[in-house]
C-alpha positions as CSV (number, residue, x, y, z in Angstrom):
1,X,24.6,1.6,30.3
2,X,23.6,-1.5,28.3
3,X,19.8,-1.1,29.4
4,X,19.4,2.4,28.6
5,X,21.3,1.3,24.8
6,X,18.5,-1.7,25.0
7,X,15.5,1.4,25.3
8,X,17.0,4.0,23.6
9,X,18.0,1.9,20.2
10,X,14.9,1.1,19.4
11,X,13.0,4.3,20.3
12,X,15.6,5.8,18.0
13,X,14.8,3.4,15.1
14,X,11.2,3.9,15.2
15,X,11.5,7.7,15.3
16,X,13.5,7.2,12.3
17,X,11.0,5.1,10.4
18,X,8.3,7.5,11.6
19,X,10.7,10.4,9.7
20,X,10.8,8.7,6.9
21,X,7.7,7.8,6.4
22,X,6.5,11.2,6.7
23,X,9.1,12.6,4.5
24,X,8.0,10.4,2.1
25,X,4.4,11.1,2.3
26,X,5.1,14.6,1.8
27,X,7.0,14.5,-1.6
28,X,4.6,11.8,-2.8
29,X,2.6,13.7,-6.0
30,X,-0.1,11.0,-6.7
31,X,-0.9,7.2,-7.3
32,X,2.5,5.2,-7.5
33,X,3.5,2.3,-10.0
34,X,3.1,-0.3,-7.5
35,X,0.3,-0.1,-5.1
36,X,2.6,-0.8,-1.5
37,X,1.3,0.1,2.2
38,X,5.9,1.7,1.5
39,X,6.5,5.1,-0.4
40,X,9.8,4.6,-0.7
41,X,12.7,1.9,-0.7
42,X,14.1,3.6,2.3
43,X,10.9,3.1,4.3
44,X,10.9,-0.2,3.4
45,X,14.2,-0.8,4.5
46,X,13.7,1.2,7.5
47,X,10.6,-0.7,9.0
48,X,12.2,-4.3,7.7
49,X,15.0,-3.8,10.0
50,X,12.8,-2.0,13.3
51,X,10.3,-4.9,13.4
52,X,12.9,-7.3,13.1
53,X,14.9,-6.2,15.6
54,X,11.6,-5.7,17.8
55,X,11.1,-9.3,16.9
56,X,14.9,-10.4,18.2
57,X,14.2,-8.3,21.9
58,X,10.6,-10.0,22.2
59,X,12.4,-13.5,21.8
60,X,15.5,-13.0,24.0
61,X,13.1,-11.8,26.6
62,X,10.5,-14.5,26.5
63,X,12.2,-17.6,24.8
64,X,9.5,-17.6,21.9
65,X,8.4,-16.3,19.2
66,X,5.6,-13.2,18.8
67,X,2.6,-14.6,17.8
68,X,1.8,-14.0,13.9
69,X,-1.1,-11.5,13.7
């Protein structure tokens, strides 16, 4: 039960960025105020917490950190 919460949370978050991101793209009319790869707070929000949490799973499995690209 645990493991298939372990797959399925993340695959869940990223479908949800990917949603939002999309969404976003769609209502977006022309060049924003702030040039930002993020079209909305949401997205930001979104992909803050999904590459975090990717971050947290790559440590507790291999005892280090990812390396910084």
């Amino acid at each position: 039960m645990a493991k298939n919460l372990c797959h399925g949370l993340p695959a869940g978050l990223v479908t949800l960025a990917l949603a939002v991101g999309f969404a976003a793209n769609s209502r977006a009319g022309g060049a924003g105020y702030f040039d930002t790869p993020f079209q909305s707070e949401s997205q930001f929000i979104v992909e803050a917490i999904v590459s975090d949490l990717a971050e947290q799973m790559y440590f507790a499995r291999n005892g280090q950190l990812p390396e910084k690209k």
